[in-house]
Residue, then its C-alpha position, 0 to 999 in steps of 0.5 A: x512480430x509486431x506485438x499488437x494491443x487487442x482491439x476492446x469494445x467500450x463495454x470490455x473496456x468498462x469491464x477492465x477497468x471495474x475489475x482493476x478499481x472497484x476492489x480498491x473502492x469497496x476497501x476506501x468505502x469500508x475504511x471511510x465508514x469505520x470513521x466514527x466521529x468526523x467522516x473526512x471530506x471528499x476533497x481530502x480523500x481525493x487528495x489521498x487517491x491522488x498521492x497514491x496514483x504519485x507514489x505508484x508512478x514514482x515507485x515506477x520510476x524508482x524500481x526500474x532503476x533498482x531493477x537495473x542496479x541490482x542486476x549490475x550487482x548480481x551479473x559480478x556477486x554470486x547469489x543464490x535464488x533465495x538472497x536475490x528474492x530477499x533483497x529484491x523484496x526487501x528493495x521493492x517494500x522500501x521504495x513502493x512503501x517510502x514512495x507512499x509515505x512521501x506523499x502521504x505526509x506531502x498531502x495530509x500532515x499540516x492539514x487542518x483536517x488531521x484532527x482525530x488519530x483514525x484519520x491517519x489510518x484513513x489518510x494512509x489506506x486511501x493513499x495506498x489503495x489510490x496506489x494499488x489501483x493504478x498499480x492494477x489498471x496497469x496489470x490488468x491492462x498489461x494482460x488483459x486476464x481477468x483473472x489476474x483482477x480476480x487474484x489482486x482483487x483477493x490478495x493484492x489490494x488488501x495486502x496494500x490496504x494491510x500495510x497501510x493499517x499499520x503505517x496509517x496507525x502510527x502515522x496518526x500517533x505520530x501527529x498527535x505526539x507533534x501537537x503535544x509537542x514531543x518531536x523526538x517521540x513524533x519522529x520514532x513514530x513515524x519512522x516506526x509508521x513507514x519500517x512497519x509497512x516495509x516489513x510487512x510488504x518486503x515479507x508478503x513479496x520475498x515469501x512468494x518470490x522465494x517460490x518454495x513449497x514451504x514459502x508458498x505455504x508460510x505466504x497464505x498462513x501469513x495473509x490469513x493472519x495478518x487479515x484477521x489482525x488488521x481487521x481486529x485493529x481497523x476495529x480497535x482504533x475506530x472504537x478508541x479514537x480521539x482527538x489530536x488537537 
């Protein structure tokens, strides 16, 4: 049977496609306002979105090769269902959060306009949100469920915007300790920005893909807590910002 994409009207098509994005936007415009000393340029945050939108189609790329070679691996290892979600898991927070951390640096680190450490956060919350966004777009218009946009909308998309806090945090450390001119120390903190990130994503994914009574329940008990840290820490570097150079 040919299978057969459902013919959309404009406005169904609008919907769609405002339910996939808006989420995304609504967390851009929460970070963007937390900036409190020198609110980043348009072209800049476009710049972000943009490197995010990359790095979802090269992790794309990446994890359909992954995907092949783990199931080579796993054909000829015995596995069982818990090892495969770890790894699988783990995989997917190296390659979705590396892809970020690529274009990330690419698209901000030498600019001019990386002055104060809170960009860093700012930077990486748009480059992963540009990233969840179209990572959306496609599910939403895979399945064409609006209910899936509403789950990504609550967990999804601020699990990404989680992530990048932390990256974002470090990554704006890193830059200043580049100015200051201790590479060793710059380099720690970025590595520390993108393994952070891992970390986070690989448990939020290998919790849910594991699928057990008791994982499903550490999964919300850890959405929960990490909300409640990223949003005391998105308070924390706003209120302490200062300048890089």
């Amino acid at each position: 049977m040919m299978f057969r994409l459902p013919q959309l009207s404009a406005f169904q098509t609008l919907v769609y496609l405002a339910a996939a994005v808006v989420p995304a936007i609504i967390l851009m415009v929460y970070i963007y306002r937390k900036d409190r000393y020198e609110k980043e340029p348009g072209k800049m945050l476009m710049r972000c979105v943009l490197g995010g939108c990359l790095s979802a189609l090269a992790a794309i790329v990446l994890e359909t090769a992954s995907d092949y070679l783990e199931n080579l691996y796993f054909s000829s290892h015995a596995a069982s269902a818990f090892d495969y979600a770890v790894i699988t898991a783990a995989l997917v927070g190296l390659i979705e959060e590396g892809t970020k951390f690529f274009f990330l640096k690419k698209f901000t680190w030498k600019s001019p306009e990386f002055n104060w450490r809170f960009d860093g956060m700012v930077y990486a919350v748009f480059v992963s949100l540009g990233f969840a966004a179209l990572e959306n777009v496609i599910y939403v218009f895979s399945y064409f469920d609006l209910s899936i946009a509403l789950q990504r909308a609550i967990l999804t998309i601020p699990a990404h915007m989680s992530f990048a806090v932390y990256m974002g945090m470090y990554y704006g450390r890193a830059k200043m300790a580049e100015v200051k001119g201790a590479l060793s120390s710059s380099s720690i903190l970025q590595w520390t920005a993108y393994l952070t990130a891992v970390f986070l994503h690989a448990v939020y994914d290998g919790a849910l893909m594991v699928g057990s009574d008791a994982s499903i329940m550490f999964f919300y008990g850890f959405v929960v807590l990490l909300d409640l840290f990223v949003i005391s820490t998105i308070k924390r570097e706003s209120r302490t910002d200062g300048p890089i150079y």
